[in-house]
N, C-alpha and C positions, 0 to 999 in steps of 0.2 A: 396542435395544442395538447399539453397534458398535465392533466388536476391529479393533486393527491388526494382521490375517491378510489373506491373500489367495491362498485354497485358488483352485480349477478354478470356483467361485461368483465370483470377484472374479478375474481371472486376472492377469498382471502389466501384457501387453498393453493392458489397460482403462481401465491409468492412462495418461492422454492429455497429453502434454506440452501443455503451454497456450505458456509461453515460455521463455528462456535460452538459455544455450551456454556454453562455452569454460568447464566444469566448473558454473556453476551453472543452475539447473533448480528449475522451477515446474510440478508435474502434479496434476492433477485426476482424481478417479475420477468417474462417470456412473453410480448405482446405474439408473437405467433399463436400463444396460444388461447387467445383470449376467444368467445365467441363472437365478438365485435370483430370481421373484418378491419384489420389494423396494415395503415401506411404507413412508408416513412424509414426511417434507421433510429427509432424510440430505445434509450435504456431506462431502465430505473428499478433503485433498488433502496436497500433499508439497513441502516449498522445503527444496532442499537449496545450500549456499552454499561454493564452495573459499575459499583466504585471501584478505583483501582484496576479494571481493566483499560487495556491499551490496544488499538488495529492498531498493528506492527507497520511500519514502512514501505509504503506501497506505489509504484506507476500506475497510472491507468493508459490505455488503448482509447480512451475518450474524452472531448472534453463535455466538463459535467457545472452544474448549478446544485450548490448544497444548500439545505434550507434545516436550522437547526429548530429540534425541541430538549431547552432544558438547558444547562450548564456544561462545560468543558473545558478542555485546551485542544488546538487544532496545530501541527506543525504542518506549514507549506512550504518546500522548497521550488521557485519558479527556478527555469532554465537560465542557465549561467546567473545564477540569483544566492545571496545567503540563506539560510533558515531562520523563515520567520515564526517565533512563538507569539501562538494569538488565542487569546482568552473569548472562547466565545461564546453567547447566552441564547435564549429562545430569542426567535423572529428574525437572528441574524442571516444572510444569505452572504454566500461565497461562491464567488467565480473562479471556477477549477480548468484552464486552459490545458488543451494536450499538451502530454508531457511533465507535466506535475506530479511532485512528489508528496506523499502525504501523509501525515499520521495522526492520530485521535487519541484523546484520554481522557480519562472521567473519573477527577478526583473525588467527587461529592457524595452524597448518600442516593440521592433523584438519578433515574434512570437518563443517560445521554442519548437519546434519538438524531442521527442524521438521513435526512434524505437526499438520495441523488438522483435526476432528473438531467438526460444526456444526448446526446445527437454521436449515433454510433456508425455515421457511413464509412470513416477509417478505421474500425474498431475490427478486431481479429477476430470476431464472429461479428456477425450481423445480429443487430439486435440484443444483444449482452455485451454488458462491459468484461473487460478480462482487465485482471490487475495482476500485476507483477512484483511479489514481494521481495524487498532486497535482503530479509533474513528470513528465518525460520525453518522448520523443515520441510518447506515447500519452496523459500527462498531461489531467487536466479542462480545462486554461485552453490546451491548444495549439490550440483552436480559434478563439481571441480575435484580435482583430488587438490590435497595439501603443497602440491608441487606448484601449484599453480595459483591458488587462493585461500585465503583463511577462510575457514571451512567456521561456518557459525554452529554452537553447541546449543543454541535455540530450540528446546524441543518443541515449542508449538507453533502453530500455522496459524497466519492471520490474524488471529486474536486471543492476547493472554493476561491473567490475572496477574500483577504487581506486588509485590512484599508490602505493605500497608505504611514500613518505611522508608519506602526508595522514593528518594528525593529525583524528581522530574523538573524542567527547564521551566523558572518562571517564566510566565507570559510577560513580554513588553507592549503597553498601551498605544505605543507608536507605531508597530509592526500592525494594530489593526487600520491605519491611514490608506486609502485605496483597496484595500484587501475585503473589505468587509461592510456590509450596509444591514442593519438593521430596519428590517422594513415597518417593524411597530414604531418605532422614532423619527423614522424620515417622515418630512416634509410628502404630504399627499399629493397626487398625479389628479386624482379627481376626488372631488369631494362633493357627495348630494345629501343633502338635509333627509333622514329617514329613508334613504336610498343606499347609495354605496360608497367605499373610500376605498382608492387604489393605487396601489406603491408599482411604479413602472422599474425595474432596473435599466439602468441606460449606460452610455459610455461616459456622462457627468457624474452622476452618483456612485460607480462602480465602475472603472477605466478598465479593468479587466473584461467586463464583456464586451468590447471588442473583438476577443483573442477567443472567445467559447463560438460564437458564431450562432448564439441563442438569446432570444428574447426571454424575459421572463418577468412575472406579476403576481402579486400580491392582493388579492381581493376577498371585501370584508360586505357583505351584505345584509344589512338590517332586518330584521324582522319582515315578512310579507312582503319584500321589497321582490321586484322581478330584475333579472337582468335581460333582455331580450334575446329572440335568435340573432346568434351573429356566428360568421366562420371564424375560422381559427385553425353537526350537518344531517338530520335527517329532514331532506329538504328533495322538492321535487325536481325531476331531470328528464329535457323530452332530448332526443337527437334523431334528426332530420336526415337522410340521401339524396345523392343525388338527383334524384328521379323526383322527390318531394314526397316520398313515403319515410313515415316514422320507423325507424331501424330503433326507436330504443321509450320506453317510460319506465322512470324507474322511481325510488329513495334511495337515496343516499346517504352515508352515514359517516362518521368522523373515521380518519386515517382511511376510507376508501381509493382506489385510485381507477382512473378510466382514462380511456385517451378517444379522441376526437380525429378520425382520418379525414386529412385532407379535403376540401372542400363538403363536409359535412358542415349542417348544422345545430347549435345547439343552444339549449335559452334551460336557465333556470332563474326557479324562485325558492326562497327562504319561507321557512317554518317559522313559526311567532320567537325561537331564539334566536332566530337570524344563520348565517353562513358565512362559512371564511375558504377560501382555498388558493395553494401556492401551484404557478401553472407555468411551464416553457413555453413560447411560442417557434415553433420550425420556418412560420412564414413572415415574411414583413404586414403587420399589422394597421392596415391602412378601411378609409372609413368609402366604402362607396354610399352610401346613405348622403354622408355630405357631399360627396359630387354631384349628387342626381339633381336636376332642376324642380322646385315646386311642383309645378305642372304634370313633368313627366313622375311625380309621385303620386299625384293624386288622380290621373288617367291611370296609372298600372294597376294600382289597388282598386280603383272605381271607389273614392271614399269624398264626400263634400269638401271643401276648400280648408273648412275647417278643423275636420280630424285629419287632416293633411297637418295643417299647422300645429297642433297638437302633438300630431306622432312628430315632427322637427323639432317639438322645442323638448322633447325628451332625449334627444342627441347627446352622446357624449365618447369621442374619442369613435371607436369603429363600432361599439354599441349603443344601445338603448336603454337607460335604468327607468323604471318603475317605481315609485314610493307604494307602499300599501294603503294610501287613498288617493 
């Protein structure tokens, strides 16, 4: 599991500018080096875009789950596919399968923030995405002489600012069909009165996760509400070990990120303005809570028949939500 937080486990510092300037910026987190023991093949990282800047045309080495803040346009080219221009806003999520091509732009005045969030086990390092630009002077072919390929006069890498008049490819409204789910407008996954709402990505709503091989969710918690421990914003965050010792209490704070290894677990609750956070799942998200029999719940815990029945009728999906009474 991995939230975009980044308690004192992920600190701000960790994110490592890769490249940019002159307002836009390309950073990468390094779960190696987090102090949170971290499993897994975890990328993630951070492109954020002023006006008129453009991330130049790029492959990744991973596939990735983008989760935007703010306004744009996105060009995706899939494999033996055309490019599709797609107009995208805050809340929207995009499934980026290997092999996709990609590039960003940000006509407006509002800063374009996208987040990537990625499963790197065929990734050319371990644990970082590596992208591969097809111009600039970092570009694949600027190693070519002239003999061999048109050599691009591009002098920047990865990301550059725009003449304020160059006309870029409108966006077509159809090109967003399958490509693109808006997790603020879809249709809720669970909805608890004073508790929680959560936007599941699936293979219905977004046919491309299929092809990422990652779960991913959307979740918005109310005010004082708890979400329970389960495996897998200044608001509170405990995580649990294997052993059943707390490896983590922390706050949490907006644009944080933290990841959750493997059979850890982890339970928060919401501060009186509540909590929101966009999360991958690496494993199949399944509820052992609903398979255990009554019985064998309220023997394990040693808890009366009826806070037995209490903690089941708080169920939901592979957690437990909380209201704040």
């Amino acid at each position: 599991m991995v939230v975009w937080n980044r308690p004192d486990l992920a600190r701000h510092d960790l994110a490592k500018k890769v490249y940019g300037g002159d307002g836009r910026s390309y950073h990468a987190w390094c779960p190696s080096e987090l102090p949170m023991p971290c499993e897994g093949n975890i990328g993630a990282a951070n492109l954020a875009l002023e006006k008129n800047g453009l991330a130049l045309p790029r492959c990744s080495d991973s596939a990735k789950v983008a989760c935007l803040q703010w306004c744009g346009v996105a060009g995706i080219v899939l494999p033996e596919s055309e490019e599709k221009v797609i107009a995208i806003k805050k809340g929207d999520a995009i499934a980026l399968p290997f092999g996709v091509d990609t590039w960003w732009y940000n006509q407006d005045d509002t800063s374009l923030v996208v987040l990537f969030l990625g499963d790197t086990s065929k990734a050319h390092k371990a644990r970082k995405f590596t992208e591969f630009f097809l111009t600039g002077s970092n570009g694949i072919f600027t190693g070519f002489t002239t003999e061999f390929m048109l050599v691009s006069s591009q002098p920047g890498s990865g990301i550059v600012k725009l003449d304020a008049g160059f006309k870029m490819p409108e966006p077509k409204k159809v090109h967003r069909n399958g490509m693109v789910l808006n997790c603020k407008e879809a249709p809720l996954d669970v909805d608890i009165k004073n508790g929680r709402r959560v936007v599941v990505l699936n293979t219905h709503n977004l046919p491309l996760v299929s092809q990422v091989g990652l779960g991913a969710d959307l979740v918005r918690l109310d005010g004082s509400a708890m979400c329970s421990p389960g495996f897998s914003c200044d608001s509170a965050l405990q995580v649990v070990g294997v052993d059943g010792k707390r490896v983590l209490e922390t706050t949490v704070k907006a644009e944080n990120l933290f990841i959750v290894p493997r059979f850890f677990v982890v339970s928060k609750i919401a501060d009186p303005d509540g909590m929101a956070w966009f999360s991958i799942i690496t494993t199949p998200k399944t509820s052992v809570w609903k398979a255990l029999s009554p019985e064998v719940l309220q023997a394990s815990f040693n808890v009366p028949q009826d806070v037995e029945k209490a903690f089941r009728s708080k169920r939901m999906d592979s957690e437990i939500l909380f209201s704040p009474n």
